[in-house]
N, C-alpha and C positions, 0 to 999 in steps of 0.2 A: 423431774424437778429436783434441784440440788440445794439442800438444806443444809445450812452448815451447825456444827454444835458451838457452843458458846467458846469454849476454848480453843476450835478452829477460827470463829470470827473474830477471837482476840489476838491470833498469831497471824492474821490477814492485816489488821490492821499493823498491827508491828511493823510488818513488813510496807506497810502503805509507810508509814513515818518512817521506817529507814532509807523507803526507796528516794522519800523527796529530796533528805540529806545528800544523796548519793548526786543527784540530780546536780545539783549543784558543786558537786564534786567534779566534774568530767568538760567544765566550759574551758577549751583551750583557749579563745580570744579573748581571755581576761588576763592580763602579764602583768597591771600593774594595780594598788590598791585605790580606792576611789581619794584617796588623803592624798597621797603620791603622784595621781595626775593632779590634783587641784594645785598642788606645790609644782608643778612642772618636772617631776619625776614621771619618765617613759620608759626607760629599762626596767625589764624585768627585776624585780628585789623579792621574789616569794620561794617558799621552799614548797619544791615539789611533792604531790605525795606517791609514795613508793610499795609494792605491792599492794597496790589497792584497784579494785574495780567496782563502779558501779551499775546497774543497771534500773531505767525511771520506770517505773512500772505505773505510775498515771499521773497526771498534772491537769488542773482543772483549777476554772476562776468561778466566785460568787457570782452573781450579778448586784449586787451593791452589798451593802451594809449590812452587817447582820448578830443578832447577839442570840447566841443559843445559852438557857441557863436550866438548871433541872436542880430540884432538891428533891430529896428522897431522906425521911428520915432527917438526922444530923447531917449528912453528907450533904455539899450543894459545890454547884460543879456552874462558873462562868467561863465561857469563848464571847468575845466581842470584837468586832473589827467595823471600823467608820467607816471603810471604803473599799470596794471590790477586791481580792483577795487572788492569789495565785494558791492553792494549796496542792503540793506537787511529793511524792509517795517513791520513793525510792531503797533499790537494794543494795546495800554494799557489803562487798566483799575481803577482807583482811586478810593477806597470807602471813606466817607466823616474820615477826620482824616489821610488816606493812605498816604502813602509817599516812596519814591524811592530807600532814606537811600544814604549816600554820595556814589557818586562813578564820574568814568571819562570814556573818551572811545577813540575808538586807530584812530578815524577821525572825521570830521566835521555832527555835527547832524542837520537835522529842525525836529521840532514838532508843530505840529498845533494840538489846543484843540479843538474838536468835540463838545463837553458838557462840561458844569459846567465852573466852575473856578479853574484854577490852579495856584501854588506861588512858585517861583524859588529862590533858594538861590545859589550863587555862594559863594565857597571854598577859595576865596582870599578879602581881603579886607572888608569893615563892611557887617552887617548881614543884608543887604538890601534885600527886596521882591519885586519882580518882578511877578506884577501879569496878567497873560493872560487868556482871554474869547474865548467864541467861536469864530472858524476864524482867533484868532489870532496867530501868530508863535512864536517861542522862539530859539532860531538859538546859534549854538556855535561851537568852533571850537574841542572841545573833549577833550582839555587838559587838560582843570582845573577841579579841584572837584568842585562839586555839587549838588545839589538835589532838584527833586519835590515835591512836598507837595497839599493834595487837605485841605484846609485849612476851607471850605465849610459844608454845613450841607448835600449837595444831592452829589449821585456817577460823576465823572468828566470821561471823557474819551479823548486820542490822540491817534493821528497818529505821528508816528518816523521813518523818514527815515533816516540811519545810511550809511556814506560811508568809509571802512575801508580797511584795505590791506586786502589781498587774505586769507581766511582760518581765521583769527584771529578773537579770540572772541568780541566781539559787546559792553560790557561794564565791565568795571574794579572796582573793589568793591575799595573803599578808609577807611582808617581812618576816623572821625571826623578830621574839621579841626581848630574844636576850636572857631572858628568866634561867631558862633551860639550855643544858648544856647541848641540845639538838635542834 
């Protein structure tokens, strides 16, 4: 029997939330943005991401609806979702320089970085970096472009846990969107 200690079941999980990111990461059959074909945009417009690999370490749907809430104390902790749920746990991997390349995704992400150091750019507003460490998360709701970056001299690694509708691919290649000079 394999018992895990609490701080092994929290870097399992980490690693469940980086891997779904990743997940999403890795769909070659997505060239163009979901805006971009409705506009009749079919060439490719998305910037690639470069030294990066993922690997999906599980992906699993609800069977409907479901709202988990716990309070404990002060702390109270809501997950809600109306409708059957894709929640899909992926690994990704940063080599120093590596980057994700804009993109968005079709539900709300966490990542928690395992190793290294990671630097977020968000797709709207100035070209601010957001930098998280080991442990730490970076949490978003999936709408807006963005992108990781290991900005670092040593390889980075997270966990992505990605919560999306039923079937739908895990992340959306984006144009640049300008902000940033990359």
């Amino acid at each position: 029997m394999n018992i895990l200690s609490p701080a092994r079941k929290a870097n399992v999980l980490s690693a469940l939330v980086l891997a779904a990111l990743a997940i999403g990461c890795s769909d070659p059959q997505r060239t163009t943005s979901p805006k971009d074909q409705e506009a009749g945009v079919m060439a490719p417009r998305f910037t690639a991401g470069v030294g990066l690999t993922g690997s999906l370490l599980a992906r699993g749907t609800s069977d409907g609806k479901f709202k988990l809430k716990r309070k404990n104390g002060k702390w109270e902790f809501d997950l809600d979702a109306h409708d059957p749920t894709d929640v899909a746990v992926q690994q990704l991997n940063f080599q120093p320089g590596g980057g994700s390349g804009w993109h968005s995704h079709p539900g709300p992400v966490i990542l928690q970085v395992t190793s290294g150091t990671l630097t977020f750019y968000e797709g709207h507003g100035p070209c601010t970096p957001e930098t998280r460490t080991v442990g730490q998360l970076f949490m978003e709701t999936g709408e807006h472009t963005h992108l990781g970056r290991n900005e670092g001299s040593t390889p980075a690694t997270a966990i992505a846990v990605i919560f999306a509708p039923v079937g739908s691919v895990l992340r959306i290649d984006e144009p640049a969107p300008g902000n940033c000079p990359f």
